[in-house]
C-alpha angles and dihedrals in degrees: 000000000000084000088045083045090047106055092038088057096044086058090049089051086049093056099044089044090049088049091043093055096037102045102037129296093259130144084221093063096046088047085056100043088055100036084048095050092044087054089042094059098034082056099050093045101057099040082047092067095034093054092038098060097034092052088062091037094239126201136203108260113247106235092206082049104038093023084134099064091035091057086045098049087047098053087045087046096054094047093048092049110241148101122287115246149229107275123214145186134208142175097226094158091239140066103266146129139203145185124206128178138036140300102283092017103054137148128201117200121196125185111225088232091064083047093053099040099047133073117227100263090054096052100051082060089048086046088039095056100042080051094049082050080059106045088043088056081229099150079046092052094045094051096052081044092055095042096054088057096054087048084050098043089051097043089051088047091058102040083062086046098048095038093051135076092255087248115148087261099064085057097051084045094044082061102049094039087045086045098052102035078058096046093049092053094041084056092069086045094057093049086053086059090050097055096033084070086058096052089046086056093047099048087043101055088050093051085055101030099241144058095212101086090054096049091049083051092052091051091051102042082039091060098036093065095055089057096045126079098180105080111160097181108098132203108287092037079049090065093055092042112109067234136082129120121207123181120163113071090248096047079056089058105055091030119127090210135046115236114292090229081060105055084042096057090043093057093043086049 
């Protein structure tokens, strides 16, 4: 994760010092860029798990109903070192489940259909890897990633804008250059998602001493979702879910998470 740090950071000190150079080398300017960019990710960050709970409908878990999991997420809590958080549950018409937040503010968020379709041992590997997405600051790590990408994007757009002749043209360019500068960056993000599953099973097999539970839980959610056609988790949930299948070799690309027979194979190695 400093490596991670490190070249996210590199690509955000590209972009300041572009917009530095481009739009007058003013203090004023570079106090704005970063202002700008510090508002930019603290926005998106909060609407992101707003939006995020309210599209499934999450609850509140009833802890008489649910004192199970509460008890579950408590004990893994305790032996990853960090808060317990909120529990929710949601009716996502399919079996899933999500974390939002950072380390010492998180939310967990279950479907009832993943509680209904896994044993015990299979949920606490499902529990154990959306709190190892916590403790790793992970949601936290995404956000500043794909905020990077959007200051990048912008600065690119206006450097276009500012270089060219304002014709009609410039604009059209300033699209496509600011689109795929954005895209570029948002490309290593999207290989730090993938990743960042691999680590989550790995810490959680570790928190509950065995790979296999999980595996089992990934076979099962895998092949729920082919039978169901009533997802409710749409696009950008999708990227937070323990859940999201990718096939062709540029879905893979742009995927948020690794293939599922890979992760399998990695926690029954």
């Amino acid at each position: 994760m400093a490596i991670v740090g490190t070249i996210l950071f590199a690509f955000y000190s590209v972009a300041v010092a572009a917009a530095w150079l481009f739009f007058g080398q003013s203090q004023t300017v570079l106090a704005l860029a970063i202002v700008g960019s510090i508002l930019l990710v603290g926005v998106q960050y909060k609407v992101g798990k707003w939006a995020a709970l309210r599209s499934v409908g999450a609850e509140d878990m009833d802890e008489q109903r649910y004192s199970r999991i509460h008890q579950r997420v408590e004990a893994l809590s305790r032996d990853m070192g960090i808060k317990k958080p909120q529990l929710k549950v949601a009716r996502m018409g399919v079996p899933n489940a999500f974390a939002v937040g950072r380390k010492g503010a998180g939310t967990v968020v279950v479907s009832e259909e993943l509680i209904q379709l896994l044993d015990n041992e299979e949920l606490d590997g499902v529990l154990a890897h959306e709190l190892a997405h916590i403790a790793n600051r992970d949601v936290v790590t995404m956000v500043i990633g794909q905020g990077i990408a959007s200051v990048v994007g912008i600065v690119a757009q206006y450097i276009v804008l500012f270089t060219g002749d304002n014709e009609i043209a410039d604009f059209f360019l300033a699209i496509v250059v600011g689109n795929l500068v954005q895209m570029f960056v948002m490309l290593f993000v999207l290989a730090i998602s993938r990743y960042r599953e691999y680590v989550a099973d790995a810490d959680a097999r570790q928190a509950i001493g065995t790979g296999d539970p999980l595996a089992r839980a990934l076979e099962k959610i895998s092949q729920g979702h082919e039978r169901s056609q009533e997802s409710r988790v749409d696009e950008n949930v999708s990227a937070l879910c323990i859940f999201g299948e990718s096939t062709s070799l540029l879905t893979k690309l742009v995927s948020t998470h690794p293939p599922m027979e890979k992760r399998i194979q990695r926690l029954r190695s």
